[in-house]
N, C-alpha and C positions, 0 to 999 in steps of 0.2 A: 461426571462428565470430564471426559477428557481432552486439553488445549494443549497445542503446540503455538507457541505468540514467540513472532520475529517483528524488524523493521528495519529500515535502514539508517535511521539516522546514529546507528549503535547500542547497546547490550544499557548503557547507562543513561539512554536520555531521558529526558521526562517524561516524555509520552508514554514508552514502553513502562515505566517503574510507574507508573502511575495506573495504568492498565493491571500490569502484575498484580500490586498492591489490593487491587479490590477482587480479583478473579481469584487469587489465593483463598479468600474467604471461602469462596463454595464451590471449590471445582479441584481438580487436579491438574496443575498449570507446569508448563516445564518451557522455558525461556532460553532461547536458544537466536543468536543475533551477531550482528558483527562486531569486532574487535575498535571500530572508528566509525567514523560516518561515512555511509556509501551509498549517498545518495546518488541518482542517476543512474545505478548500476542497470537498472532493465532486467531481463530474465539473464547476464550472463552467468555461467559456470567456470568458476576456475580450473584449466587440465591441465596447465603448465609447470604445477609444483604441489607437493603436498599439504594438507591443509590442516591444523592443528583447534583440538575443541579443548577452550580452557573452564574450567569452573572458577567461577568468579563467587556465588554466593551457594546460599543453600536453593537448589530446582534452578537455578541463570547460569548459563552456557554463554562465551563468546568465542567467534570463530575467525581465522584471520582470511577473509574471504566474503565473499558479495551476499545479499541477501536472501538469494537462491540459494548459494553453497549450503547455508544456515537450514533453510527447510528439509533439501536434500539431505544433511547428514543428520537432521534430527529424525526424520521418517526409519533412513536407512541403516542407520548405525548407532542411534543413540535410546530412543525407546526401542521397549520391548514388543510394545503391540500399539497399532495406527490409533494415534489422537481420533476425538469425535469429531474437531473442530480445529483449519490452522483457523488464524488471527493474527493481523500483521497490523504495526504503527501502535502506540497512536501518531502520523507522521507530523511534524514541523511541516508544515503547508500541504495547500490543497494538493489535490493531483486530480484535477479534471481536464474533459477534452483532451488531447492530445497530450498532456502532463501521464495520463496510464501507461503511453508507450515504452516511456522514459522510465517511468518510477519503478526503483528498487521494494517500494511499498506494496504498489499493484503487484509486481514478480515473485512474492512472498508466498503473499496468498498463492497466486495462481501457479507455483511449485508444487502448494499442498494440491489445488484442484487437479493438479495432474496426475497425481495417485488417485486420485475417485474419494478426498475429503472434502467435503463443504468450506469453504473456505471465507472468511471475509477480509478486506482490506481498510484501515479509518484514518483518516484524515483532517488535520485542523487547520481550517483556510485559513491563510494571513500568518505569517512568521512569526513566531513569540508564543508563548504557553500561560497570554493572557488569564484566556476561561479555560486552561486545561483540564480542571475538576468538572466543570460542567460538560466537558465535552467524554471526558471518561467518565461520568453517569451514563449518558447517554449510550455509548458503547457499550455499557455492561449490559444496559436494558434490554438493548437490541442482543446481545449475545441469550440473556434469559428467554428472549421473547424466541429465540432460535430453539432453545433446548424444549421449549415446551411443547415444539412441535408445529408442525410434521417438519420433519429434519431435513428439506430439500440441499439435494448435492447440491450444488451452485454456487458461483464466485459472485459476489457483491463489489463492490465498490462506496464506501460512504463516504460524503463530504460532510462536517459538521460547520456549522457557521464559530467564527470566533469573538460569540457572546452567553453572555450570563445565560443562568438558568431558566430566570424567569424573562429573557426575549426569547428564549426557542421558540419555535413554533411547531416541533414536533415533526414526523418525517414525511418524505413526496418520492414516489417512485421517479427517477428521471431518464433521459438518455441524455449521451455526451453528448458539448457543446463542441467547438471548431475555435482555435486562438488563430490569427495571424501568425506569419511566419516571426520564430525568433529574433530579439534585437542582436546587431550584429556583435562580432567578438569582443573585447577591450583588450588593444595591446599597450604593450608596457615593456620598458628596458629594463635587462637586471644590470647588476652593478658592474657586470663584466658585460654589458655593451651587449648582452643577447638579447634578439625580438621573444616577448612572451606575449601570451594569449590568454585571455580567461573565454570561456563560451559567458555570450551574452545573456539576458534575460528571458525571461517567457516571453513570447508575445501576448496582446490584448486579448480579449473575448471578440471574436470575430462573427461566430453565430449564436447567440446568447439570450435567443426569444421563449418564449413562453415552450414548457417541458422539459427543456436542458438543463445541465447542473448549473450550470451558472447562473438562468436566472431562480431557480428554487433556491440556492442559497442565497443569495441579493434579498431574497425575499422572507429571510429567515428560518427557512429549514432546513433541516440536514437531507443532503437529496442522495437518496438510495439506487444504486446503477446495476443490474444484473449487466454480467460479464462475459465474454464468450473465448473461448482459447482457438476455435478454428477463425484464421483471417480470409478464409476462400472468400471471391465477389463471386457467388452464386450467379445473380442478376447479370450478369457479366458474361457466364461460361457459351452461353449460347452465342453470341456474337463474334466471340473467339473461334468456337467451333467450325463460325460458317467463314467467317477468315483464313483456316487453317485447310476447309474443304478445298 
């Protein structure tokens, strides 16, 4: 089997080396990621400059450019023939609800799925690489339990809870939850008297009841999200239409 595994928090974080580390055992893995952390990136592509693929180790690639760049030039110009499988993260925090939008993590994967690869994205709630061993078993299993069939295209999304092995509770299909609007910016003076901005925080869990990722992970599982790359409101188009009549 063949893995193309990106992310964005960079080519050296733990999550990703950590992933590598066990995939190398039985697969043919090829690590291709950005040069820093890019997180937030979202799906963009870098057009405004050329982008440079360094070898950092033996099969680890880093790229100086966003997390898409990283999929895109591993598909297009770096293997020879399309991975079975991308794989993206293991990310430094969740990315549920409205956190997919945003994340360079979700964008990875769903770079590969737009060639027509299956693709999965993972994630470990809560900041720190606490249980990152338990949460990268858990990702291997689920990549095994992928290979073993039937090989559905499809973008996943997984959130893994940040605990031990022995509280998982094993996995729950979920749909997205809904956060509040973000907290506002924090600004800040630099030393020459200029206004500075950081973007504030996620917002809370705003819809977060029984089915959604948020509460399955609360609840100790890692909750599993099929994904969809069209954002059309279907349910929506007829309404438009008679607006438009």
């Amino acid at each position: 089997m063949k893995i193309l595994l990106a992310n964005d928090d960079g080519w050296s974080a733990p999550g990703i080396q950590a992933l590598f580390m066990r995939l190398i055992k039985f697969c043919d893995v090829t690590l291709v990621a950005p040069d820093s952390n890019r997180s937030g990136s979202s799906n963009s592509l870098t057009l405004d400059r050329p982008l440079n693929l360094t070898q950092a180790a033996p099969r680890q690639y880093f790229v100086n450019g966003t997390p898409s760049d990283c999929v895109h030039i591993g598909m297009t110009g770096l293997l020879q023939e399309p991975p079975d499988l991308v794989v993206s993260g293991i990310n430094n925090g969740q990315n549920m609800g409205e956190d997919t939008i945003y994340s360079g993590t979700v964008a990875a994967a769903m770079e590969g799925y737009f060639y027509g690869i299956p693709a999965i994205a993972f994630s470990l709630v809560n900041k720190g690489w606490k249980e990152l061993d338990a949460a990268a078993d858990i990702a291997v299993n689920i990549i095994k339990r992928w290979a073993d069939g039937p090989r559905l295209v499809q973008l996943l999304n997984i959130n893994i809870p940040n605990l031990p092995s022995s509280a998982q509770r094993g996995l729950q299909v979920a749909r997205l939850g809904r956060r509040h609007s973000s907290q506002p910016v924090v600004q800040m003076q630099s030393p020459h008297g200029q206004t500075m901005y950081w973007i504030g925080p996620p917002g809370q869990a705003r819809e977060a009841g029984p089915g959604t990722d948020f509460y399955v992970v609360n609840q100790g599982f890692s909750a599993v999200t099929p994904l969809s790359a069209d954002l059309t409101d279907t349910a929506a188009m007829a309404g438009i239409h008679a607006w438009l009549s």
